[in-house]
C-alpha positions in Angstrom: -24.1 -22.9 3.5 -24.1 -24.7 6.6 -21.2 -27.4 5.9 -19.5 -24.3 4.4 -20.1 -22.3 7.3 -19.1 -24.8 10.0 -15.9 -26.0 7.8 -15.4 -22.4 7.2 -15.4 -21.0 10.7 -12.9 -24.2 11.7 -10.5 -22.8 8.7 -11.0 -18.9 9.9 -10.2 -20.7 13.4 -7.2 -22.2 12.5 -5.9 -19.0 10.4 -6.7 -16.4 12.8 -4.0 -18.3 15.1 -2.0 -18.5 12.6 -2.1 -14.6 11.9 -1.4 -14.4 15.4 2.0 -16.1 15.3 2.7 -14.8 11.8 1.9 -11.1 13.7 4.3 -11.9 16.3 7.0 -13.3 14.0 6.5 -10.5 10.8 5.1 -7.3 12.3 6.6 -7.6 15.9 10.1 -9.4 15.7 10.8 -9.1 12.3 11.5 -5.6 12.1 13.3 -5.5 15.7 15.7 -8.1 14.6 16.2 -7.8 10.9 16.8 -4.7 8.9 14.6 -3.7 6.2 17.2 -5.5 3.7 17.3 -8.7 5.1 13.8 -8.4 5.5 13.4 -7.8 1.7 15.9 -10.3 0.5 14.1 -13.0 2.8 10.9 -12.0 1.4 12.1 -12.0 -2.4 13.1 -15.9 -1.6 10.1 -17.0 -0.1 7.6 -15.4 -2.7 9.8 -17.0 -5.5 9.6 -20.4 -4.2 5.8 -19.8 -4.0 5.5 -18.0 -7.5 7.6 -20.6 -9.0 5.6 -23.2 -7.6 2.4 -22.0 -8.4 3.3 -22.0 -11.8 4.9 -25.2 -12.3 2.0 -27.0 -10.7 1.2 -26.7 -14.7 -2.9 -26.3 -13.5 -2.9 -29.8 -12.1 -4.6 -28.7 -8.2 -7.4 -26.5 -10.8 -8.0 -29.6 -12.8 -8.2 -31.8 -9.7 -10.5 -29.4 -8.5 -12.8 -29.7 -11.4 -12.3 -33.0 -12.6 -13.0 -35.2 -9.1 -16.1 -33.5 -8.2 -17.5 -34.8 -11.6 -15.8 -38.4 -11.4 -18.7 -39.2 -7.8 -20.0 -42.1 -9.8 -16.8 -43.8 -10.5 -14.9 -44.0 -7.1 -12.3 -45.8 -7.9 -11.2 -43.3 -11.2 -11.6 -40.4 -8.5 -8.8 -42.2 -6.0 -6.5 -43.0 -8.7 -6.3 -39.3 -10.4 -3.8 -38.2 -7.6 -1.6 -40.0 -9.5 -2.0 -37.8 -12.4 -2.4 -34.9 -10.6 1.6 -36.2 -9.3 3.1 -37.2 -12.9 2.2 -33.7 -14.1 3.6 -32.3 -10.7 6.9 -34.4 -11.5 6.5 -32.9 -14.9 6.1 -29.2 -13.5 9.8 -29.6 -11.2 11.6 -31.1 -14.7 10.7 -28.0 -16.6 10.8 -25.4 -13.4 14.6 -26.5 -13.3 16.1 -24.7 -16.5 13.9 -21.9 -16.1 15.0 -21.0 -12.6 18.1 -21.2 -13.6 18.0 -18.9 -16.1 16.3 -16.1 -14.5 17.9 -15.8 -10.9 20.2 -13.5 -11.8 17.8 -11.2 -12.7 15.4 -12.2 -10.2 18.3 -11.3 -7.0 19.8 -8.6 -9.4 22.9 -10.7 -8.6 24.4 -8.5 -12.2 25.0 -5.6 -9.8 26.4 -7.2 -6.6 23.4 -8.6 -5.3 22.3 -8.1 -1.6 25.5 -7.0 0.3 27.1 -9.9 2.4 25.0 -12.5 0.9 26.5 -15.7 -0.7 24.3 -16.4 -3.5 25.7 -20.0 -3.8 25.3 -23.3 -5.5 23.8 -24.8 -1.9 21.8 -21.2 -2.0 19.9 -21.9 -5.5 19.7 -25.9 -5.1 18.1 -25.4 -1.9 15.7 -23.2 -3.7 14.7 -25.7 -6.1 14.8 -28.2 -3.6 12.0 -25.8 -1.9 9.8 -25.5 -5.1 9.9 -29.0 -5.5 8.3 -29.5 -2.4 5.8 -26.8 -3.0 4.3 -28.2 -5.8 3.3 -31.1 -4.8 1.9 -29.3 -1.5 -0.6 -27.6 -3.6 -1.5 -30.3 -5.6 -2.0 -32.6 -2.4 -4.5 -29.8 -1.1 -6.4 -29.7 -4.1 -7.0 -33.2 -4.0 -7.9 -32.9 0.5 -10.0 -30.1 -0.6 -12.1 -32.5 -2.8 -12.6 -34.9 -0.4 -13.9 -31.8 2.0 -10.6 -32.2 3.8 -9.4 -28.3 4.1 -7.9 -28.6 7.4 -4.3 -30.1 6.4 -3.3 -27.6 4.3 -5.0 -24.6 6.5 -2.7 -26.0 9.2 0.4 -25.9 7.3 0.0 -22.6 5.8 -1.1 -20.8 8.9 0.3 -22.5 11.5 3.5 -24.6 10.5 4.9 -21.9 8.3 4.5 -19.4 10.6 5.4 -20.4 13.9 8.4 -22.2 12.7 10.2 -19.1 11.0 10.0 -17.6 14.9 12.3 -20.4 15.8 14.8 -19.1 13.2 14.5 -15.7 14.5 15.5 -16.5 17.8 18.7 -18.2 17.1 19.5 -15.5 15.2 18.7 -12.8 17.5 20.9 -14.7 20.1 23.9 -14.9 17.3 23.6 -18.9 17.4 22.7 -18.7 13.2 24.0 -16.5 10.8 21.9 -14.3 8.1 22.5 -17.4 5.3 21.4 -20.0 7.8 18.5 -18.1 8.6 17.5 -18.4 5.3 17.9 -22.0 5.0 16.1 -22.3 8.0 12.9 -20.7 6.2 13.4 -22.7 3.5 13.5 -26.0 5.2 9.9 -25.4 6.8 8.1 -26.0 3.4 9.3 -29.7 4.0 6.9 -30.6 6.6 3.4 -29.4 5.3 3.6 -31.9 2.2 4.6 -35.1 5.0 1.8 -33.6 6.5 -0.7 -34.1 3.7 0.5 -37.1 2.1 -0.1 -38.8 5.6 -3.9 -37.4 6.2 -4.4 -38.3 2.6 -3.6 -42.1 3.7 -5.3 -42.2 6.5 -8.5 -41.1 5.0 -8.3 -43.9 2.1 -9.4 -41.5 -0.4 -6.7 -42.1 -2.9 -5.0 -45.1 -4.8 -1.7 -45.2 -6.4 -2.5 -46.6 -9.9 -2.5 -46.3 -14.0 -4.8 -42.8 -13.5 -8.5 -43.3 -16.1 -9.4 -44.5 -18.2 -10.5 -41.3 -19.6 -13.1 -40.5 -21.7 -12.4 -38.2 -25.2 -14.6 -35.5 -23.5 -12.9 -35.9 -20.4 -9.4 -35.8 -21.8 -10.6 -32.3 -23.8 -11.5 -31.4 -20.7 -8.1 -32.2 -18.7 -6.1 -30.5 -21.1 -7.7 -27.6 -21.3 -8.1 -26.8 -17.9 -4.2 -27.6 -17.6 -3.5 -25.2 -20.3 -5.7 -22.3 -19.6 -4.3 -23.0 -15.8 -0.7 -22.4 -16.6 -0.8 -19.4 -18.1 -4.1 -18.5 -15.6 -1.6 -19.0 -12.5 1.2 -17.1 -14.3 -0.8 -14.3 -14.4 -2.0 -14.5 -11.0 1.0 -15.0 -9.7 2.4 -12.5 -11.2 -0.5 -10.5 -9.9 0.4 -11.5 -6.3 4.5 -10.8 -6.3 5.1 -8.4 -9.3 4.6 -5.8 -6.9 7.4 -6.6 -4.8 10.0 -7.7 -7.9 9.0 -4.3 -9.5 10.4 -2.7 -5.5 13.3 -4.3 -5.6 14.2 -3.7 -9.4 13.4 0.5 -9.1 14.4 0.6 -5.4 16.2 -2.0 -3.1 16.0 -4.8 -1.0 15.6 -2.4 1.9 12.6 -0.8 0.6 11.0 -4.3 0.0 11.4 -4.6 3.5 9.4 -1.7 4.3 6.6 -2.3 1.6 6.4 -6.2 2.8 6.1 -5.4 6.5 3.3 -2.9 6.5 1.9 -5.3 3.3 1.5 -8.1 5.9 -1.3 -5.4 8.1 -3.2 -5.0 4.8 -3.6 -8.7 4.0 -4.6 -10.0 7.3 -8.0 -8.9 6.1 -7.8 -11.4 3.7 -7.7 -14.1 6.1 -11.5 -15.2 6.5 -12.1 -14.8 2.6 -9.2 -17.1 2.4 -10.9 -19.9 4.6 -14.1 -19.5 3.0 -12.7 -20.0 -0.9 -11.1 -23.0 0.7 -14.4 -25.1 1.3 -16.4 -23.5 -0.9 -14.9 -24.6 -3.7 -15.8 -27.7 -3.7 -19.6 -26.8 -2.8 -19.2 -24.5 -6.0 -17.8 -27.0 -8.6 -20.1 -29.8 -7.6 -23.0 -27.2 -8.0 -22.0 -26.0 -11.6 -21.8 -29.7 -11.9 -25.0 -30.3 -11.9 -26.3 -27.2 -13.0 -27.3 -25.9 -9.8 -26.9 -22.2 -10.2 -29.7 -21.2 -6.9 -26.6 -22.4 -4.5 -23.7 -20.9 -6.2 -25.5 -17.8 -5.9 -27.0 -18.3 -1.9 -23.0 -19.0 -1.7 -21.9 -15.9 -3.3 -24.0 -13.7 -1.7 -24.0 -14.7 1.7 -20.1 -15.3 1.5 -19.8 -11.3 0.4 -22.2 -10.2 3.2 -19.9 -12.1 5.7 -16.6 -11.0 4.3 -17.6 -7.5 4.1 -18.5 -7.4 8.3 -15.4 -9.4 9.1 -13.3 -7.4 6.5 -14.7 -4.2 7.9 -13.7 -5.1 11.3 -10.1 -5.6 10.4 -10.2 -3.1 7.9 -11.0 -0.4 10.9 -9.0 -2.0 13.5 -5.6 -2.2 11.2 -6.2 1.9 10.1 -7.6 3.2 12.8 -4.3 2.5 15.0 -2.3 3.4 12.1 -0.4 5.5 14.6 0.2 3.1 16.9 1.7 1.1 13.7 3.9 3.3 12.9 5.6 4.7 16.4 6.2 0.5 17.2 7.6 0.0 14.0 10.0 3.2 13.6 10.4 6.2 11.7 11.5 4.1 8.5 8.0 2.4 8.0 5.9 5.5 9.6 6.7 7.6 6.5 5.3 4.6 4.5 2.4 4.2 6.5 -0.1 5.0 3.4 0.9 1.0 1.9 -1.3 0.1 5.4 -4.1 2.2 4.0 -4.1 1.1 0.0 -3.1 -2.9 0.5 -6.1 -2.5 3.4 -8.9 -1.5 0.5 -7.6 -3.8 -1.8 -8.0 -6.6 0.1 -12.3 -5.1 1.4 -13.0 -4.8 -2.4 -11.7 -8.2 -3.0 -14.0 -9.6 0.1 -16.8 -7.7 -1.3 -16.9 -9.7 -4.6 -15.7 -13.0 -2.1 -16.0 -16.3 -4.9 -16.1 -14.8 -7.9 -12.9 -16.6 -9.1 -13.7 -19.6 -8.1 -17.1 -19.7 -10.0 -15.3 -18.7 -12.9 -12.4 -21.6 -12.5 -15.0 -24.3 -12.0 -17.6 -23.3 -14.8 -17.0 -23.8 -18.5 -15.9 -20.7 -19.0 -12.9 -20.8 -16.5 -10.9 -19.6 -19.5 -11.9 -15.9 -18.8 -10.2 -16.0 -16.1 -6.8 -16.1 -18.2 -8.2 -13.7 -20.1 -8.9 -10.9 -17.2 -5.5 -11.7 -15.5 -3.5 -11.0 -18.1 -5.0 -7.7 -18.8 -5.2 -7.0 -14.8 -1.0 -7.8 -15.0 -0.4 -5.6 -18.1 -1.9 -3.0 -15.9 -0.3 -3.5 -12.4 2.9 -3.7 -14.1 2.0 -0.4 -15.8 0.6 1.6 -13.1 3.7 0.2 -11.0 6.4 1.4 -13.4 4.9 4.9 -13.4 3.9 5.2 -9.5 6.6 3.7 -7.7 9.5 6.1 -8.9 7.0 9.1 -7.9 5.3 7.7 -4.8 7.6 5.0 -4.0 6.2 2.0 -2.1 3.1 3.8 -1.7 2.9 3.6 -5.4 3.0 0.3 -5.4 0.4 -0.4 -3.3 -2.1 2.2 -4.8 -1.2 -0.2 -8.2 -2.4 -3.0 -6.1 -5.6 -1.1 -5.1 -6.2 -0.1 -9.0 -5.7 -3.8 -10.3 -7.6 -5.4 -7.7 -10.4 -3.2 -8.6 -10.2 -3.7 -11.7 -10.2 -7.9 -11.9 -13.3 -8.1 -9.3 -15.0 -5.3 -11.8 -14.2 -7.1 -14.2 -15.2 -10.8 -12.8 -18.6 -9.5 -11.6 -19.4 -8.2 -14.8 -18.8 -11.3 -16.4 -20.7 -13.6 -13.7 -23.9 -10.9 -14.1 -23.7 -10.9 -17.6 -23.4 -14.8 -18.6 -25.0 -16.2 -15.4 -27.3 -13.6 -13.7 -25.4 -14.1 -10.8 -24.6 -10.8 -8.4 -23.1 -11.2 -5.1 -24.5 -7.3 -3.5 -27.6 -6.4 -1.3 -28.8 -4.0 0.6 -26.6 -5.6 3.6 -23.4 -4.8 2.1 -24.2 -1.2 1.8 -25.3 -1.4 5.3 -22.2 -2.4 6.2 -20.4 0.2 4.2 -21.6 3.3 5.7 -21.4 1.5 9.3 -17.4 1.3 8.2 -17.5 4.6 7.0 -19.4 6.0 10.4 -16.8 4.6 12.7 -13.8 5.5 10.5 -14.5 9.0 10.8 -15.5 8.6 14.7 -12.3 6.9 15.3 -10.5 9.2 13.4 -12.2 12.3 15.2 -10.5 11.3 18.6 -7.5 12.2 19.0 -4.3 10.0 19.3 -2.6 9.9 22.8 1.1 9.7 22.8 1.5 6.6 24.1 0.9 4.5 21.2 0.5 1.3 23.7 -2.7 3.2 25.3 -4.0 4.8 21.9 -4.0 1.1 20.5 -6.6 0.2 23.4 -8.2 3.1 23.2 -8.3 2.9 19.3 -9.1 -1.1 19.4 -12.0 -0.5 22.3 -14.1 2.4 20.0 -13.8 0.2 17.1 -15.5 -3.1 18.7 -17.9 -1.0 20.7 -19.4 1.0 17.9 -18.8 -2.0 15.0 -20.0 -5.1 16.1 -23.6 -3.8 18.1 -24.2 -2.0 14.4 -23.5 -4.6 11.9 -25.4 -7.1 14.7 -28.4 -4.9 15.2 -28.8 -3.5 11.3 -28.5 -7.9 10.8 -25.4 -6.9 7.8 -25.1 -10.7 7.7 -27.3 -13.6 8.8 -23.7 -15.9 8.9 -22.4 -13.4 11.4 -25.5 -12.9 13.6 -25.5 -16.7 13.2 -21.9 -17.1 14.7 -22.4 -14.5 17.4 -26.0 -15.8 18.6 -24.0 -19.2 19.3 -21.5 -17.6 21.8 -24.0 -15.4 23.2 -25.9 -18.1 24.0 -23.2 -20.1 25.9 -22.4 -17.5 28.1 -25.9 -17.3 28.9 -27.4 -13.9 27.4 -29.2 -15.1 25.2 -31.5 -18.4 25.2 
């Protein structure tokens, strides 16, 4: 654990600023400057690129992340697969051109009028495609870093070039020096950089040759395609999984009330931040490991990654709900009354740190297939639960689907990693951990909320650290933490 941990802790580093700027830019200036409709509409664009992308990678950054580990004796095959890994990419963009095509009307509901004052032109759409273009070969480049314990690039472009940059836009369009439609350009032009970014570290670290990709072995070519196969249809679910949620808004209720859900979505998923950074590196770790059969260090991984996860998630989890007040008097009346999205997207994201790598020791081990499998029956039943929620509960429906679903695929994936390799990521720490969250919830909540919401965050924030972080410390929830916190109490001197 301890390259993880180190590699890890840069990564949570590196994305913590970046949820700092993403905070400032989504939660604070977004909804001052934007209404909720060009919030939504901006939103809808951005997760299509990404969902679009995703899929038309056609599994190539899963396959690169199985196949190079495995290729450590033959150096030379292991620099040359990137240009594989970029022919199927090419591939991916050919055949992501007809579909997006066909589907954007439906996509932007452009049938009934579309978003009011919107030009849904030619340069609108091409500079879409133009986008996902882009995007897919950033994912497959950061597969291939990732292999080469490299996860800093793409960390840096996700969390802090495509989040301060959008601030930028926001500006010239608070000061009337960009329209709505240039603003949205503007966002879409920032994907650009991050794969200039990669293909540049990538060459400076020599760990890749442009070349005829192989020679492949049969076994190895079984392998390739069906990783690639499984993968498509794996990352169709799960991205499907990720954004259906706020298609399924927009088709039964607006643009504007995609703005609402996104916004107070974007307070739930910052708990997802340090599970993020640790799936990153440990990848890697992971896939060499079922490599070589080494099952004793997939499971130190998975169990100390959980124990982790769980403290950290706990933290945000108590310091995002506990000022769910506060939240909702800065934001206005229209988000207050959806305040319970904060709560559901908040629990999601704790059960999914609680069950921390489960997906990816499913995607690297031979069975990576039952991960198809338990996505497509996790989307049958977010789209389900969605349909039947949100026109009762609205966009607190759809984030109680979220909660259900997410519950559901972690059940679902710890099951299976029990049952076929005896490997369970829960202790005695994490329940530790639970009733410490559970204690300070209730003592939080048992104060009472001043009315200046500036003060009660303070107030709020202050009980939460005190009575948190000496309890999950003291009880020792998790070694990594105590670890962490040992080192910076010892450079300020109070501990030796």
């Amino acid at each position: 654990m301890g390259i993880i941990r180190t590699q890890s802790s840069q990564t949570t580093i590196i994305a913590y600023a970046g949820i700092l700027i993403g905070f400032v830019g989504s939660a604070l200036l977004r909804p001052k400057i934007l209404t909720e409709g060009e919030i939504g509409l901006l939103q809808l664009v951005l997760n299509t690129t990404a969902l679009f992308a995703s899929i038309f990678t056609l599994g190539t950054n899963l396959t690169t992340l199985k196949m190079v580990p495995e290729f450590k004796t033959n150096p030379e095959k292991k620099k040359r697969f990137i240009t594989f890994s970029l022919l199927v990419g090419m591939m991916g963009l050919l055949l992501a051109v007809p579909v997006f095509l066909l589907v954007k009307s439906f996509i932007f509901q452009t049938q009934d009028g579309g978003f009011e004052g919107f030009d849904y032109n030619n340069e609108f759409y091409l500079g879409m495609l133009v986008v996902i273009g882009f995007r897919i070969f950033q994912y497959i480049l950061d597969a291939y870093l990732r292999t080469n314990h490299q996860p800093l690039p793409g960390v840096v472009a996700e969390s802090i070039i495509q989040k301060a940059l959008p601030i930028l836009g926001l500006v010239l369009f608070y000061f009337h020096l960009i329209d709505f439609q240039e603003l949205i350009y503007i966002n879409l032009a920032i994907f650009i950089l991050p794969v200039c970014i990669s293909f540049i570290m990538l060459k400076r670290a020599n760990v890749f040759t442009l070349g005829k990709p192989g020679p492949f072995t049969q076994e190895e070519k079984k392998t390739i395609a069906g990783i690639s196969s499984s993968g498509v249809l794996e990352i169709l679910s799960g991205g499907l999984i990720l954004y259906i949620d706020t298609y399924m808004v927009q088709w039964l209720m607006g643009e504007d009330a995609v703005g609402v859900y996104t916004t107070l979505f974007f307070f739930g998923v910052v708990i997802s931040v340090p599970a993020k950074a640790i799936r990153r590196v440990s990848i890697v770790t992971i896939s060499e490991s079922m490599a070589q059969g080494d099952y004793s260090t997939i499971q130190t991984i998975y169990k100390k990654s959980s124990q982790t996860l769980l403290v950290v998630g706990g933290l945000l989890f108590l310091s995002i709900w506990c000022n769910r007040y506060s939240v909702g008097a800065y934001l206005g009346e229209s988000y207050a009354v959806a305040i319970p999205v904060l709560l559901y997207i908040a629990l999601a994201q704790l059960v999914d740190c609680i069950t921390s790598v489960n997906y990816q020791i499913i995607a690297v081990s031979k069975h990576y297939y039952y991960n198809l499998f338990m996505g497509f029956l996790t989307l049958a039943l977010l789209i389900a639960t969605n349909y039947l929620l949100i026109p009762v509960m609205g966009v607190t429906g759809a984030a109680v689907a979220s909660l259900i679903s997410m519950t559901l695929i972690n059940g679902l994936r710890y099951l299976f990693l029990r049952q076929k390799y005896q490997l369970s990521p829960f202790t005695t720490e994490n329940l530790k951990t639970i009733l410490i969250i559970a204690v300070v919830w209730a003592i939080t909540d048992w104060i009472p909320n001043m009315e200046n919401f500036y003060l009660n965050l303070i107030l709020k924030s202050a009980i939460v650290l005190i009575l948190y972080i000496p309890a999950v410390y003291f009880t020792k929830c998790s070694p990594d933490f105590n670890v962490v916190v040992n080192k910076y109490l010892s450079k300020i001197g109070i501990i030796h």
